[in-house]
DRENTORGU-476284 format. One record per residue (C-alpha): z, y, x; residue in one letter; residue number from 1. Coordinates in steps of 0.05 Angstrom, whole numbers, plus 5000, padded with zeros to 4 digits. Example, Ala and Ser with C-alpha at 12.3 -4.5 7.8 and 13.67 -1.06 7.14 Angstrom:
2
<vexdo><w>5156</w><v>4910</v><u>5246</u><type>a</type><seq>1</seq></vexdo>
<vexdo><w>5143</w><v>4979</v><u>5273</u><type>s</type><seq>2</seq></vexdo>
END
This chain:
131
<vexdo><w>5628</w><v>8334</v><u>1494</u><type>x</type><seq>1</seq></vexdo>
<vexdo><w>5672</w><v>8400</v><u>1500</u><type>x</type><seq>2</seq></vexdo>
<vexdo><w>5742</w><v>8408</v><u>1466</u><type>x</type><seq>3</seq></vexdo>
<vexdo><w>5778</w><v>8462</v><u>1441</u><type>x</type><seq>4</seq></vexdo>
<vexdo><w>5840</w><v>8439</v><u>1476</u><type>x</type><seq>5</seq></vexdo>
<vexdo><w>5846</w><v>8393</v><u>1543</u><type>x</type><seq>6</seq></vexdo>
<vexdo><w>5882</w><v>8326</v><u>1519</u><type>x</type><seq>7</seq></vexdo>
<vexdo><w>5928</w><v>8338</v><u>1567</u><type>x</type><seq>8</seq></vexdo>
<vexdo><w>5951</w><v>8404</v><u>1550</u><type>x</type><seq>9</seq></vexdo>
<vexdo><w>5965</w><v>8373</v><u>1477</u><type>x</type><seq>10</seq></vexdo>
<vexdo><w>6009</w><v>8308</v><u>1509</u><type>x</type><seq>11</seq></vexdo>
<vexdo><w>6048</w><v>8363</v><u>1550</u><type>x</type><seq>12</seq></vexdo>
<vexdo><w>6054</w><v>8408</v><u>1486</u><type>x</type><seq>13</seq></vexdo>
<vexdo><w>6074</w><v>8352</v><u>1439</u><type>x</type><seq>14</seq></vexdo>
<vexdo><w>6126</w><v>8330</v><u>1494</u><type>x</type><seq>15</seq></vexdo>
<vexdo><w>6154</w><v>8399</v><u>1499</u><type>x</type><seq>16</seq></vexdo>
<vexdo><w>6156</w><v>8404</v><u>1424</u><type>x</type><seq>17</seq></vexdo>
<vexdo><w>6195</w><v>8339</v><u>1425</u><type>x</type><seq>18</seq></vexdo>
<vexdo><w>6243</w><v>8366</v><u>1483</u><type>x</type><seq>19</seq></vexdo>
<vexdo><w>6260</w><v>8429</v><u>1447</u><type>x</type><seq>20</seq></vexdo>
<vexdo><w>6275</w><v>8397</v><u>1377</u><type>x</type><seq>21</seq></vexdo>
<vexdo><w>6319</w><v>8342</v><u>1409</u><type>x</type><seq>22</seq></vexdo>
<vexdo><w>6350</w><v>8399</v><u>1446</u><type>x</type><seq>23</seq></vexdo>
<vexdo><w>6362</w><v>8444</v><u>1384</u><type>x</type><seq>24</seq></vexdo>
<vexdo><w>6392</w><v>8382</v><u>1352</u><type>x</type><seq>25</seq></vexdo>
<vexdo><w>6440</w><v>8367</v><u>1402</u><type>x</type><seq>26</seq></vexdo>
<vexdo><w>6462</w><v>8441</v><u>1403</u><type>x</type><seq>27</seq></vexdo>
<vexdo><w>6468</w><v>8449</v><u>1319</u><type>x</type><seq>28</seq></vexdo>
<vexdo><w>6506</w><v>8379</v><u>1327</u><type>x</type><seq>29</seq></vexdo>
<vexdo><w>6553</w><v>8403</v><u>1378</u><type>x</type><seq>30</seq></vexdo>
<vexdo><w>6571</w><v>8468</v><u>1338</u><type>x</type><seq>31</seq></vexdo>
<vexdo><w>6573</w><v>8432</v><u>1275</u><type>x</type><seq>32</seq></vexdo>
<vexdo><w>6619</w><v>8376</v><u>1298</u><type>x</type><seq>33</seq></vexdo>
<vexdo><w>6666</w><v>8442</v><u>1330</u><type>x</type><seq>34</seq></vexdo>
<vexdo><w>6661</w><v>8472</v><u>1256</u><type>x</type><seq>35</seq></vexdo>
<vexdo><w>6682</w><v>8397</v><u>1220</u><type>x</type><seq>36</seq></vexdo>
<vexdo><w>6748</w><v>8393</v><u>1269</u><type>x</type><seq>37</seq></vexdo>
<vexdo><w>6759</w><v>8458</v><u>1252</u><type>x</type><seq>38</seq></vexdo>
<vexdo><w>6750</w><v>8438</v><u>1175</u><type>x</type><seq>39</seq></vexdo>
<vexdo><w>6795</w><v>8380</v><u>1180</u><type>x</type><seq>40</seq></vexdo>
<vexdo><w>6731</w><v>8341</v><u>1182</u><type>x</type><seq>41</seq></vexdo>
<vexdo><w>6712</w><v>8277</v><u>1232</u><type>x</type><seq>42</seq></vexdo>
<vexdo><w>6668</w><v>8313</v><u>1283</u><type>x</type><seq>43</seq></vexdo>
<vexdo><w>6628</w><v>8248</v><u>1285</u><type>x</type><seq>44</seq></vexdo>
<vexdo><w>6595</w><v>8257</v><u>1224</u><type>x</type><seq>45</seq></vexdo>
<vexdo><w>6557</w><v>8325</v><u>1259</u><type>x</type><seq>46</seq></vexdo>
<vexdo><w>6520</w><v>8276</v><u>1295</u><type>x</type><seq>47</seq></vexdo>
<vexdo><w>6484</w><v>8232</v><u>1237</u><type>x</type><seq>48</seq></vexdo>
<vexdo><w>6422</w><v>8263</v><u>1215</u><type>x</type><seq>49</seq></vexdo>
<vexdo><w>6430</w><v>8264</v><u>1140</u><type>x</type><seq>50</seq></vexdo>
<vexdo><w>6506</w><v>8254</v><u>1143</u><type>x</type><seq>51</seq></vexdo>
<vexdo><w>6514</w><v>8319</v><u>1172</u><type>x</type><seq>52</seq></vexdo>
<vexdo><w>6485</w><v>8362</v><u>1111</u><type>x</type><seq>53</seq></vexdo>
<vexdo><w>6519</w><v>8314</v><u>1064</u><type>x</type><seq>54</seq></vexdo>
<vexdo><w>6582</w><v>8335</v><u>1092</u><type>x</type><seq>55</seq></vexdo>
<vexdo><w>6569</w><v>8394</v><u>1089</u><type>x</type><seq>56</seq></vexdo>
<vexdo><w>6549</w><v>8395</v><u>1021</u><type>x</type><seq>57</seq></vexdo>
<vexdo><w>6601</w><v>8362</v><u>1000</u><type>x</type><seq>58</seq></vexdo>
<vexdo><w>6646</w><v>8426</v><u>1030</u><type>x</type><seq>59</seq></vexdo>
<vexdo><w>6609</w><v>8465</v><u>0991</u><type>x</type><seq>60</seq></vexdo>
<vexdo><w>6621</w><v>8439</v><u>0922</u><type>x</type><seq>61</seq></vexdo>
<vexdo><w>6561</w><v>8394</v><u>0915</u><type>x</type><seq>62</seq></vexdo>
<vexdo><w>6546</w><v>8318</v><u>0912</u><type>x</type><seq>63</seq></vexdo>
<vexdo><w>6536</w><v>8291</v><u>0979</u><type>x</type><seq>64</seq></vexdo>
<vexdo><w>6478</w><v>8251</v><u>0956</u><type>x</type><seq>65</seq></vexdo>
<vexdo><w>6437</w><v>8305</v><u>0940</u><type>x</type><seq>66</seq></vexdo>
<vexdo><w>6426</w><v>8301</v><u>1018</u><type>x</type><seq>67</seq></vexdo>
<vexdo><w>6383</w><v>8246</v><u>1001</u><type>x</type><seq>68</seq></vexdo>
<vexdo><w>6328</w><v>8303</v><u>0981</u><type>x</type><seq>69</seq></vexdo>
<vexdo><w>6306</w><v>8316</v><u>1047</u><type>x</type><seq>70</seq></vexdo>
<vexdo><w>6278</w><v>8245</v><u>1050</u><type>x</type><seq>71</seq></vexdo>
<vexdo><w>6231</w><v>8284</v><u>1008</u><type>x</type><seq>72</seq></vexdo>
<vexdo><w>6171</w><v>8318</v><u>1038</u><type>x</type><seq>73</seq></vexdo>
<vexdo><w>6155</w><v>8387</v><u>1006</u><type>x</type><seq>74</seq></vexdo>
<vexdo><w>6201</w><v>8400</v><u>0953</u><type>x</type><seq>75</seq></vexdo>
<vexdo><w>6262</w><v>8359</v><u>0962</u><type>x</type><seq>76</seq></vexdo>
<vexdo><w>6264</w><v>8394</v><u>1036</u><type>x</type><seq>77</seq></vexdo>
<vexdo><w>6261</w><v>8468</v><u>1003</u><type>x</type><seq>78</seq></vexdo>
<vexdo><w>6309</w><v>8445</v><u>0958</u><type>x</type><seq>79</seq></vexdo>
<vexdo><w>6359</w><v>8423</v><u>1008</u><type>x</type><seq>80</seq></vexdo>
<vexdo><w>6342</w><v>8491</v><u>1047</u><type>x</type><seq>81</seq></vexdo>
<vexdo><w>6361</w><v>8527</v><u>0987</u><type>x</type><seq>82</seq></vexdo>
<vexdo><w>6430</w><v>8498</v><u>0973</u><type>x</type><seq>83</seq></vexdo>
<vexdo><w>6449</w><v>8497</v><u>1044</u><type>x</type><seq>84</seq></vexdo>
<vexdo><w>6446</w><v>8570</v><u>1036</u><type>x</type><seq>85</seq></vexdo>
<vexdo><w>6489</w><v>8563</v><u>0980</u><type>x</type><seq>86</seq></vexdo>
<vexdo><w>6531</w><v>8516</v><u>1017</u><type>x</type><seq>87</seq></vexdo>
<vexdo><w>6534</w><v>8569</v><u>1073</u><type>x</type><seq>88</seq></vexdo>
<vexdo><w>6550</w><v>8620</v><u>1022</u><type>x</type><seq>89</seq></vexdo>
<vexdo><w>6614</w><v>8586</v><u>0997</u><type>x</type><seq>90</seq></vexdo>
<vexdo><w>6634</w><v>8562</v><u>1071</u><type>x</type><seq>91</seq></vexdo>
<vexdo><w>6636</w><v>8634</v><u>1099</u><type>x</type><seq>92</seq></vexdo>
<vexdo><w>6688</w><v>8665</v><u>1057</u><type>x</type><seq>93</seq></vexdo>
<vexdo><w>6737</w><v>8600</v><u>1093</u><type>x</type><seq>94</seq></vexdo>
<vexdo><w>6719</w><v>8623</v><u>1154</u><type>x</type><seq>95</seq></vexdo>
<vexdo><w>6729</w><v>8701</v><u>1140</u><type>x</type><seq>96</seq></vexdo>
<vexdo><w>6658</w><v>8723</v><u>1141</u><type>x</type><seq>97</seq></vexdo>
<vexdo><w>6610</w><v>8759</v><u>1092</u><type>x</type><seq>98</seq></vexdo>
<vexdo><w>6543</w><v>8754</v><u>1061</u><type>x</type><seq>99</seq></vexdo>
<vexdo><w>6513</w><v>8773</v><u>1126</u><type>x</type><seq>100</seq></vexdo>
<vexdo><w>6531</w><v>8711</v><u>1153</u><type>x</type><seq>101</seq></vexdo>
<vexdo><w>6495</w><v>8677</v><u>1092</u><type>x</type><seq>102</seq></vexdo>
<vexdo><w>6433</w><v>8712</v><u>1114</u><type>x</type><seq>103</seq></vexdo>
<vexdo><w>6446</w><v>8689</v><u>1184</u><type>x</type><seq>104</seq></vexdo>
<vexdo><w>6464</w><v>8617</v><u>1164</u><type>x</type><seq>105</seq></vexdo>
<vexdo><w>6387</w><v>8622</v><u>1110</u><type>x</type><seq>106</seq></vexdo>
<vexdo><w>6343</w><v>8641</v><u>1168</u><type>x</type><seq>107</seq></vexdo>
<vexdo><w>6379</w><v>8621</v><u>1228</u><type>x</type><seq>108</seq></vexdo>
<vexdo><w>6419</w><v>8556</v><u>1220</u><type>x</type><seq>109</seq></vexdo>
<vexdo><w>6427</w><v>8538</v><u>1292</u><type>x</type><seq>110</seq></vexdo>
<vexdo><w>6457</w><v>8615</v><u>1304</u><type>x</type><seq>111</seq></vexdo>
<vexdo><w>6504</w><v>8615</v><u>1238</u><type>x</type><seq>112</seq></vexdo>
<vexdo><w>6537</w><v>8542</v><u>1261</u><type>x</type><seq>113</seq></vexdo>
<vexdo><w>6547</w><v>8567</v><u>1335</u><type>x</type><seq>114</seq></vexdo>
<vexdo><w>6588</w><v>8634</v><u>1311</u><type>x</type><seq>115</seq></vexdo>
<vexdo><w>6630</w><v>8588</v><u>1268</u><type>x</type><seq>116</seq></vexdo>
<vexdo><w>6639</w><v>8527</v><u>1315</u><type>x</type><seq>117</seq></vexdo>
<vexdo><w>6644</w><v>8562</v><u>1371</u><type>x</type><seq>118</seq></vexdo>
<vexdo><w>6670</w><v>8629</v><u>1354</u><type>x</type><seq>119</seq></vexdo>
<vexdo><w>6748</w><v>8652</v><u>1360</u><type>x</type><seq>120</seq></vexdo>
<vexdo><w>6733</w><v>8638</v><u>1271</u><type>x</type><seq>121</seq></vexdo>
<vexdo><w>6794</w><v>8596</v><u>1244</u><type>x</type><seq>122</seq></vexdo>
<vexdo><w>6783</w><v>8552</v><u>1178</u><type>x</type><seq>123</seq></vexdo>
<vexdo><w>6821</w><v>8592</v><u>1122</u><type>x</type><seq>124</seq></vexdo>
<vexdo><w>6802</w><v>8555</v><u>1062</u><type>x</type><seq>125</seq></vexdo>
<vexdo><w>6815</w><v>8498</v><u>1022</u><type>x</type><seq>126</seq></vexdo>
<vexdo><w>6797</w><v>8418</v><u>1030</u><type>x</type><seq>127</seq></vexdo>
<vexdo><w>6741</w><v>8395</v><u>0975</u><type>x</type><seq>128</seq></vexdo>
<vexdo><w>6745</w><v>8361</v><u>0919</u><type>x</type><seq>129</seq></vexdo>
<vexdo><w>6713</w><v>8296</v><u>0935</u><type>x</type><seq>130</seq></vexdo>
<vexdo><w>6660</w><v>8290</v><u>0886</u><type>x</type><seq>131</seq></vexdo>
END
C-alpha cells in the first residue's frame, strides 16, 4: 500500500513543527518578560503560559481571568485574540507608539513584543488598577 506522505517525512515534520513553536515561545517570552521589567512588572510571569496574557490583560484594563478563555477551543481563543488586540491598543500609547503598532501587535504578536521589549521604547504610562 502507497501513501501520500512517507511516515517519516511526517515524524520529522511534526518534530520541526514542535521545534519552531517551542522556539517562538521562548523568543515572545523573552521579549515579553523585557516589556514586564520595563512595566514595573515581575518578568517571571512572561514565562507561564496563561499567566503571561493575564498579565497582560490585566495592563490593559481587563480581568485577568478572562485569560481563562483560551482554555477554550474555537471561540474562547478568537476571543482572547481579539482583546489582546485591544490590550495592545491601550499598551502602545505607554510606550509612545500608534495604531500601527496595534496592527503589528493583531497580526504579528511575536514582532510587536520584540519592538517593545527590546527596542530603545521606555514605559510612559501608568500602573493598573488591579481589578
Amino acid at each position: 500500500m502507497i501513501t501520500g506522505v512517507d511516515s517519516g517525512a511526517g515524524v520529522v515534520l511534526g518534530l520541526l513543527s514542535f521545534v519552531l513553536g517551542a522556539a517562538v515561545y521562548v523568543w515572545v517570552a523573552l521579549a515579553l518578560s523585557a516589556a514586564f521589567r520595563k512595566m514595573g512588572e515581575e518578568p517571571w510571569r512572561a514565562w507561564v503560559p496563561v499567566l503571561n496574557i493575564a498579565v497582560l490583560l490585566r495592563w490593559g484594563g481587563f480581568s485577568m481571568w478572562l485569560a481563562l478563555l483560551v482554555l477554550v477551543p474555537g471561540v474562547g481563543q478568537v476571543a482572547v485574540w481579539i482583546l489582546l488586540i485591544l490590550t495592545v491598543h491601550r499598551l502602545n500609547p505607554g510606550f509612545g507608539y500608534g495604531g500601527g503598532m496595534t496592527v503589528v501587535g493583531a497580526l504579528l504578536f511575536p514582532v510587536w513584543a520584540t519592538i517593545v521589549g527590546f527596542g530603545p521604547a521606555e514605559w510612559r504610562g501608568a500602573r493598573p488598577a488591579h481589578l
